[in-house]
VOVEX-354406 format. One record per residue (C-alpha): x, y, z; residue in one letter; residue number from 0. Coordinates in pm, whole numbers, m for minus. Example, Ala and Ser with C-alpha at 12.3 -4.5 7.8 and 13.67 -1.06 7.14 Angstrom:
2
{{1230,m450,780},"A",0} {{1367,m106,714},"S",1} 
% end
This chain:
327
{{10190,21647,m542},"X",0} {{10434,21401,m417},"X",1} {{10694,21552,m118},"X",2} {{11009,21394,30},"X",3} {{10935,21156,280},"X",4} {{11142,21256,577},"X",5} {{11425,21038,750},"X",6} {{11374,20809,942},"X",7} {{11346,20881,1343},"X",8} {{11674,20835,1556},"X",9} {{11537,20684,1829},"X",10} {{11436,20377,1681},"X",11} {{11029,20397,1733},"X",12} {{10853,20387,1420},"X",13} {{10716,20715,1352},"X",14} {{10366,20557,1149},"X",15} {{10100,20392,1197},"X",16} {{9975,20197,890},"X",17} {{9629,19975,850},"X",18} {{9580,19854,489},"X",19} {{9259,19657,427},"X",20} {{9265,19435,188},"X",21} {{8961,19234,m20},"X",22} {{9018,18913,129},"X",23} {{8885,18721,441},"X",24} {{8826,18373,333},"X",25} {{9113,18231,250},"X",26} {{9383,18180,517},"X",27} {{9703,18129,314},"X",28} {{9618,18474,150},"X",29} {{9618,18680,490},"X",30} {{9952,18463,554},"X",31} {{10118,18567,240},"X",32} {{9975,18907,285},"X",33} {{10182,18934,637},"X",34} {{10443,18747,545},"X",35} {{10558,19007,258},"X",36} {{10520,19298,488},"X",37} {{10711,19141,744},"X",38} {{10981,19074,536},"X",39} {{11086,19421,479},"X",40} {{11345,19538,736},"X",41} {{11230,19858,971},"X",42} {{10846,19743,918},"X",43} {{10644,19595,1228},"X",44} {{10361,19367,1181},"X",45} {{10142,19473,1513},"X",46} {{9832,19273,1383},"X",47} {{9638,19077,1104},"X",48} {{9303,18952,1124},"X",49} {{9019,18844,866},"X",50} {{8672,18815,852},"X",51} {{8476,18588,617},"X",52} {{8119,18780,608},"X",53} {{8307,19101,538},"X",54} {{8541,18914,305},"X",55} {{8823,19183,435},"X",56} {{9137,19134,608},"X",57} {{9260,19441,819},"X",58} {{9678,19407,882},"X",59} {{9859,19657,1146},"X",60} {{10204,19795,1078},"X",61} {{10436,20043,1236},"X",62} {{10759,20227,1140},"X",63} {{10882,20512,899},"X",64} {{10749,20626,584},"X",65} {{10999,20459,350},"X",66} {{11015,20076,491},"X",67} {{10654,20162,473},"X",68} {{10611,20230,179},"X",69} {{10849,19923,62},"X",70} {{10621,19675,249},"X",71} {{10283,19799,88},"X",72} {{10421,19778,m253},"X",73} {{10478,19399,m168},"X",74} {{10105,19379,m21},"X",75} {{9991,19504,m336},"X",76} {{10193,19262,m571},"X",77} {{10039,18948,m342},"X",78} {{9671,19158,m299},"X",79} {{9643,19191,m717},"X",80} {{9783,18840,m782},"X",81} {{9504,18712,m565},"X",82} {{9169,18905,m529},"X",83} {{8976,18930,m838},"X",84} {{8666,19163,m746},"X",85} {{8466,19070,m1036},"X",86} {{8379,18716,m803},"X",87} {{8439,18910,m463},"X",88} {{8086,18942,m254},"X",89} {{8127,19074,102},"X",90} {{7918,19218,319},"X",91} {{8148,19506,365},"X",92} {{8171,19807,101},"X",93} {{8470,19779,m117},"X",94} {{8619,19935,m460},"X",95} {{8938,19747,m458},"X",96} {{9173,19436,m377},"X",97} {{9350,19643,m130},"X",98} {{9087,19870,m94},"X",99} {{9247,20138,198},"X",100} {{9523,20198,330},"X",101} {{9532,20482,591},"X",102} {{9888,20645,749},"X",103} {{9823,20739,1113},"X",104} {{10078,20967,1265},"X",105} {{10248,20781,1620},"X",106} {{10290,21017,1963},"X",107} {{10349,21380,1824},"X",108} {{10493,21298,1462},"X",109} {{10312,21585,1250},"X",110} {{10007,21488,1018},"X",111} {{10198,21594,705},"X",112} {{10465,21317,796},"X",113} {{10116,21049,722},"X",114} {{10010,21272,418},"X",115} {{10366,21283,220},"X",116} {{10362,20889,303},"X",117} {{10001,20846,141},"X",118} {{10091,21108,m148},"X",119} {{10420,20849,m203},"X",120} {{10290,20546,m203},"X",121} {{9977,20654,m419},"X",122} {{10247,20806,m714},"X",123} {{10436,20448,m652},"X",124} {{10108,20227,m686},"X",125} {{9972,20378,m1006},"X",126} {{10295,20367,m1147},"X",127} {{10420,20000,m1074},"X",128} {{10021,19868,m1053},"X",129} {{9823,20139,m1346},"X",130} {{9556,20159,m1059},"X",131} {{9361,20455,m1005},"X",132} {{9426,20625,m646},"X",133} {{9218,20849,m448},"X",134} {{9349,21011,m164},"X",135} {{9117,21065,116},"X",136} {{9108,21253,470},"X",137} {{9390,21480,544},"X",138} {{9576,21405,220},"X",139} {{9250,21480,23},"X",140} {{9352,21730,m224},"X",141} {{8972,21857,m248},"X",142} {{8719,21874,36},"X",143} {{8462,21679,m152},"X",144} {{8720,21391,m130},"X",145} {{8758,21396,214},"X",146} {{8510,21136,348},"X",147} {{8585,20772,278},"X",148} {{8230,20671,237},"X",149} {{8209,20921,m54},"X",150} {{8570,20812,m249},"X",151} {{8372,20445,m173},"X",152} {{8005,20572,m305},"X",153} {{7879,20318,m526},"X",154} {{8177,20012,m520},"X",155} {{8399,19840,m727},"X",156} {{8037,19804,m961},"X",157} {{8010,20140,m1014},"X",158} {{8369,20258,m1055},"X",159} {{8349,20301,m1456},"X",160} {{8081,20599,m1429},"X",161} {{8263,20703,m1095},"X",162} {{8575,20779,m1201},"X",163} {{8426,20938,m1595},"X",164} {{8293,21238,m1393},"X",165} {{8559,21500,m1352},"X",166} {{8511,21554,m977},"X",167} {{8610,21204,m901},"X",168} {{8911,21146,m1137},"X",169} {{9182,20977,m960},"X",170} {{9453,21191,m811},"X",171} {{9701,20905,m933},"X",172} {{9702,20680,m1207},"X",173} {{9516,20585,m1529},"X",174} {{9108,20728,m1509},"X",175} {{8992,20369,m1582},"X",176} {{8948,20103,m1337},"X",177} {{9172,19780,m1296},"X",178} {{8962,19509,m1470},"X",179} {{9022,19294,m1142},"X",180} {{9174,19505,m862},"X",181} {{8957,19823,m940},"X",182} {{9100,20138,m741},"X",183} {{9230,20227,m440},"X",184} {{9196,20495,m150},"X",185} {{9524,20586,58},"X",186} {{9478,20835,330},"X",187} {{9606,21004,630},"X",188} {{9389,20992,947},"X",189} {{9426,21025,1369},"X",190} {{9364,20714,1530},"X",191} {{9016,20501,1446},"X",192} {{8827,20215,1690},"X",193} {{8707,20000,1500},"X",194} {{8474,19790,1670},"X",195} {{8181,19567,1602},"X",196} {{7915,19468,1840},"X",197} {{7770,19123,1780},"X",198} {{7393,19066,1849},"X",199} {{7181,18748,1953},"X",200} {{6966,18795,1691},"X",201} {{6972,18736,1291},"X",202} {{6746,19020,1204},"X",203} {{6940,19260,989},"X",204} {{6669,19551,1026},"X",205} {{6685,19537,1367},"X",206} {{7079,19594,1336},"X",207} {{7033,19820,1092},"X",208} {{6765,20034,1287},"X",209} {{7027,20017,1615},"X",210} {{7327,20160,1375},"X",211} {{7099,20425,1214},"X",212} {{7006,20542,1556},"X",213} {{7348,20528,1728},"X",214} {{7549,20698,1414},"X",215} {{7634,21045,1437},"X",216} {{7484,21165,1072},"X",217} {{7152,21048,1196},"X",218} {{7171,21271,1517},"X",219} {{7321,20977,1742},"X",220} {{7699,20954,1906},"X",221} {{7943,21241,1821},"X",222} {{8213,21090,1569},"X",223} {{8035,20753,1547},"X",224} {{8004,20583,1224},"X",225} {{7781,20243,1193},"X",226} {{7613,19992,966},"X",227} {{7381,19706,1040},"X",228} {{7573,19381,901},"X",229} {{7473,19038,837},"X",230} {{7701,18764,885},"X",231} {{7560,18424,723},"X",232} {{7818,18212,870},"X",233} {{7767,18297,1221},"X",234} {{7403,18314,1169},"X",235} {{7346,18657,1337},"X",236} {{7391,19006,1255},"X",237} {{7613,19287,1417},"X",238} {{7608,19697,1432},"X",239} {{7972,19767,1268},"X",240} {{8105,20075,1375},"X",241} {{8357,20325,1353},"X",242} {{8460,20537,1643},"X",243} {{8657,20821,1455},"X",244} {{8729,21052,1784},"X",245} {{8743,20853,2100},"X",246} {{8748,21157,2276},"X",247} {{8413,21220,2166},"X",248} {{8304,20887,2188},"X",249} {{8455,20600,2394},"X",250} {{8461,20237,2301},"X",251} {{8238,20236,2637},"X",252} {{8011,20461,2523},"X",253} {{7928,20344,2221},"X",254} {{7884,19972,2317},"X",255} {{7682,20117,2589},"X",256} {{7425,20306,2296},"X",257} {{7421,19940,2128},"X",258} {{7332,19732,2434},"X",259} {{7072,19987,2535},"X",260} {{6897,20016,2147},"X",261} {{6897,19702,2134},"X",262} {{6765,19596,2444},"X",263} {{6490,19800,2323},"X",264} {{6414,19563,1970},"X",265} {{6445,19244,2241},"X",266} {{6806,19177,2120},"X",267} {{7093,19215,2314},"X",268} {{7511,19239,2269},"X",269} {{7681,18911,2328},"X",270} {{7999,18985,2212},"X",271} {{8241,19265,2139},"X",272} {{8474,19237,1860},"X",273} {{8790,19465,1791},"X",274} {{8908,19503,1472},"X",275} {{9315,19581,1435},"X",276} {{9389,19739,1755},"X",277} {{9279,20011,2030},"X",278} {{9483,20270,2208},"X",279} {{9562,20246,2575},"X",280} {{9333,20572,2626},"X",281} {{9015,20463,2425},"X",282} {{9017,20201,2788},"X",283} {{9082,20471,3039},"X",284} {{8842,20688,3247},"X",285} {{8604,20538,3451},"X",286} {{8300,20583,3235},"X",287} {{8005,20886,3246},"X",288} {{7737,20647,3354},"X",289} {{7711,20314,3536},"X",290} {{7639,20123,3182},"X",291} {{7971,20297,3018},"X",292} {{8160,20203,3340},"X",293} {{8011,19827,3337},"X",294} {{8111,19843,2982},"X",295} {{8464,19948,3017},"X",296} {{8537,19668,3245},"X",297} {{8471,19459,3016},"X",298} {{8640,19579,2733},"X",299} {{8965,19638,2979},"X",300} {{8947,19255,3052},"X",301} {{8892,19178,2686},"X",302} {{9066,19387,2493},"X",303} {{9357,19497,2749},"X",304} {{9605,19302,2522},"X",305} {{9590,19411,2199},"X",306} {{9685,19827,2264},"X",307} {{9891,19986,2009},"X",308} {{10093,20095,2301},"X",309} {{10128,19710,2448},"X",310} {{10215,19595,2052},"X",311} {{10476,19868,1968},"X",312} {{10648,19777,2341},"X",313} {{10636,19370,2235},"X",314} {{10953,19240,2098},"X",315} {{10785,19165,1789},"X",316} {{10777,19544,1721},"X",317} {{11141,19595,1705},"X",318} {{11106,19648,1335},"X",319} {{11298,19306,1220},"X",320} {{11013,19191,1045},"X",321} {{10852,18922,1274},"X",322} {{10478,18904,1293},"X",323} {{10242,19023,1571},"X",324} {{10000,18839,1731},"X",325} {{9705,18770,1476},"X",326} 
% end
């Protein structure tokens, strides 16, 4: 299953995308050690690393080739399974292990398989160094069922012992037995994904809930929207978490846009508008299909303007020597 990952690029711009999530967000020297092992390894960029202590996830951004890649998530695994034990781990976002994704993305007009024979790699090199179980989802799926995330992810790290007993959902790497701590791990190949969340001044969680259920594309709402309704304890509200999986389809825009309006409707409104990891320059362009899209991509030019893929890759901390982005 595994292929040759291809050379690296000759003109010195990293051909990959990578954007590992790892079961984490409370504990700042872990995010630190996290980056600073990725960093380390020569040819990898690290664009951007944030965490989030009601998710109790830390997302980390890197760019190059396949094989400094791959070297640099090895080393995020050693620190991920030396430190995240999921048998204490409560979050409010769906996990089913320490570093629980970790999708290739292919840059400017590198070919998808380039992102599939990294994923296919590194998933033969994690079950072999780690004994982890490895699913490979999206366009390195080796079966359609296996596809969608949210179905590799069905049930959690709680459920994993009857998941991965049925034959359908046998890892495509590694031993068909979760790790007692670090439980499993999905590594994919995907096109670009906005990840956004939209905060509301409200703690009601069905409220957020009833906005995500209505915005979300398998419930008839936004083409290639995906969305939960989140609580977050320590801010004392709640937010629609999203995933914008074709900004073509949808825009950042648009989809805030769908949020502020539903919610308006429940008496609850957007007051802020979080990006998770980072946004490319044409998810901001356009001028917007109605004046609420338009208002709304104003605002997320002014706020979010600085933290493009494009702007990162350009910054001198993305010329591969192993210094850290912004975070």
């Amino acid at each position: 299953m595994s292929s040759p990952l291809p050379p690296s690029g000759s003109s010195g711009a990293p051909r990959l995308e990578c954007v590992p999530n790892v079961s984490e967000g409370r504990r700042p020297e872990v995010l630190e050690r996290l980056a600073a092992a990725v960093a380390a390894v020569p040819g990898v960029a690290l664009l951007d690393a944030s965490r989030d202590p009601d998710h109790h996830r830390s997302v980390l951004t890197l760019a190059g080739d396949a094989a400094p890649l791959v070297a640099a998530l090895l080393a995020l695994y050693e620190v991920a399974l030396a430190e995240v034990d999921l048998t204490r781990h409560r979050g409010a976002h769906p996990r089913i292990g320490a570093v629980d994704v970790v999708p290739f993305v292919p840059l400017d007009a590198v070919p998808m398989s380039e992102a599939v024979a990294a994923a296919r790699e590194l998933g033969r090199r994690v079950a072999e160094r780690f004994a982890l179980p490895v699913h490979l989802y999206e366009e390195a799926a080796t079966a359609p069922h296996r596809r969608r995330l949210a179905e590799v992810r069905r049930g959690g790290f709680e459920a994993l012992a009857e998941r991965l007993a049925d034959p359908r959902w046998q890892p495509d790497f590694g031993p068909p037995r979760a790790h007692p701590t670090a439980g499993a791990t999905a590594i994919g190949a995907r096109d670009f994904l906005v990840a956004a969340n939209a905060i509301l001044d409200t703690d009601d969680l069905a409220l957020a809930r009833e906005v995500a259920r209505t915005v979300r594309e398998s419930s008839g709402g936004l083409p290639a929207v995906r969305a939960l309704g989140v609580a977050l304890p320590s801010r004392g509200c709640v937010q629609v978490s999203m995933n914008l999986v074709d900004h073509r389809l949808t825009s950042p825009a648009a989809a805030f846009a769908a949020v502020e309006a539903e919610a308006r409707r429940r008496g609850a409104r957007v007051v802020e508008r979080e990006l998770i990891g980072l946004v490319p320059q044409a998810a901001l362009e356009g001028e917007g299909k109605t004046e609420a899209e338009h208002h709304e991509l104003r605002r997320l030019r002014e706020e979010w303007g600085g933290r493009t893929l494009e702007g990162r890759l350009d910054a001198p901390s993305a010329t591969g020597e192993g210094e850290a982005g912004q975070r």
